[in-house]
N, C-alpha and C positions, 0 to 999 in steps of 0.2 A: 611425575604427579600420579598419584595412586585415583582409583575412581570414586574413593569420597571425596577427595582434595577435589576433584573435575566436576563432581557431582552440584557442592556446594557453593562453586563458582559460577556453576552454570543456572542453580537455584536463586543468586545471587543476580545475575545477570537478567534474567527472565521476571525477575521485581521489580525493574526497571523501565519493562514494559515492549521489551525485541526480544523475538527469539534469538535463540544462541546456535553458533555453529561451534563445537567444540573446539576444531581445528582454529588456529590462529591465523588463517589463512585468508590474503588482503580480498574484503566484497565488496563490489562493485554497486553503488548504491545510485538508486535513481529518484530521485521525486517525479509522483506526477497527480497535478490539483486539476477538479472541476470545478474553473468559478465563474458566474455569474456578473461579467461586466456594461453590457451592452455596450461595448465599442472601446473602451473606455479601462486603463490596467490598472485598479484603484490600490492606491497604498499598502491596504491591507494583504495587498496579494504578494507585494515585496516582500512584505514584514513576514509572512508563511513562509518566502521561498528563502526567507534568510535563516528563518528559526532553523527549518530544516536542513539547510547548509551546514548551519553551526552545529546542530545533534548527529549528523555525521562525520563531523571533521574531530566529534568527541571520543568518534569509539576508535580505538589503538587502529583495528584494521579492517575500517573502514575509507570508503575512497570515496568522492561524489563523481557520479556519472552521467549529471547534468539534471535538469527541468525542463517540463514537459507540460503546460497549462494549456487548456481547452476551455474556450469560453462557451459554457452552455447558455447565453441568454443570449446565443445568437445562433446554435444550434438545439436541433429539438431528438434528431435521429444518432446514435450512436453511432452510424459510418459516418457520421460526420466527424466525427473526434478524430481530427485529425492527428492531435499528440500525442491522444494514448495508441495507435495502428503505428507510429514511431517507436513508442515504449515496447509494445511487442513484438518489431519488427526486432529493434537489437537484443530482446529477451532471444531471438530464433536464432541471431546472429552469435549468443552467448555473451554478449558485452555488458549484462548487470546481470547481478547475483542478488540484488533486492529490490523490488520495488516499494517505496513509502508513498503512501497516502493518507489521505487526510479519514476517508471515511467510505463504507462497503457504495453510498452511492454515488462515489467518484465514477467506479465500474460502471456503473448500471444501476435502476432504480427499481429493475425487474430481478426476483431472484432467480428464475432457473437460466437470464444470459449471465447472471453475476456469476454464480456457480461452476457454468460453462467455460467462460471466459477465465475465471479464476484455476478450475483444475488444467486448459491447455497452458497458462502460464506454470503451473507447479510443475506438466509433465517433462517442461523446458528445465528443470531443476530451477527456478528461479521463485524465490517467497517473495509475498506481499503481507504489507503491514497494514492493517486498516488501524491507524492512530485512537482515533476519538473514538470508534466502538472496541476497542482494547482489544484486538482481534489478528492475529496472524495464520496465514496460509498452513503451518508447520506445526500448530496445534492440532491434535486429534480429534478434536470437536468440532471443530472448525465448521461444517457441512452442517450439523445440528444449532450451532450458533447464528448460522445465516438463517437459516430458515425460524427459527429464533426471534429475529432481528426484525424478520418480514414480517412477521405474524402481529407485530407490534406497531409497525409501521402502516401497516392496514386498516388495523384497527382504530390508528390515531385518525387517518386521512377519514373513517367512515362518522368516527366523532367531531369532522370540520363544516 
């Protein structure tokens, strides 16, 4: 394959809303959700950890490498999360090559831990996918977008 063929594949791929590793090479995908149950694993959260199953089991070489939910309406402190300190623990292990999430404040609700937290997961060689803010670790903006993101989010909270 020549590097327009790679190119347009990769253009192709990246429409779709994942970044691309050019290599065909099997990643190791992980979901991990913050949601909000108090006590209580409500339907909706099946039906995410299924959609997400399914959009990995779509890409050629992709592998699931399990789920990972934190219930924040029962915690307030991010050491508490105890799922995603799981998710990171096997990022440091090298046992996933992607983490999928739902949205930048799965992470954190604070930008400079999101930041934090997000480039020692990159230095693991490992990307995140923030879904609904259409946003990945491997875009070059990335740092600009979060901050982005926050300035908007401030703003919203100071109009509540």
């Amino acid at each position: 394959m020549n590097e327009n063929e790679r190119r347009c594949m990769t253009d192709a791929k990246e429409r779709e809303g994942y970044p691309v590793n050019v290599s065909e090479a099997p990643m190791r995908v992980a979901v991990y959700l913050r949601v909000a149950t108090m006590g209580q694993v409500p339907i909706r959260t099946e039906d995410l950890i299924r959609s997400y199953v399914d959009k990995i089991q779509r890409k050629k070489n992709w592998s699931f490498a399990g789920a990972f939910i934190d219930d924040s309406g029962q915690k307030r402190d991010r050491q508490e999360h105890t799922e995603l300190g799981k998710v990171i623990q096997m990022c440091e292990a090298q046992e996933i090559d992607i983490i999928l999430t739902r949205s930048t404040t799965c992470f954190s609700r604070y930008t400079g831990e999101l930041i934090g937290m997000t480039e020692r997961i990159r230095a693991l060689g490992v990307t995140v996918i923030f879904e609904r803010d259409q946003i990945s670790s491997e875009d070059p903006e990335f740092m600009r977008m979060l901050v982005h993101y926050d300035n908007i989010a401030k703003a919203a909270r100071s109009l509540l």
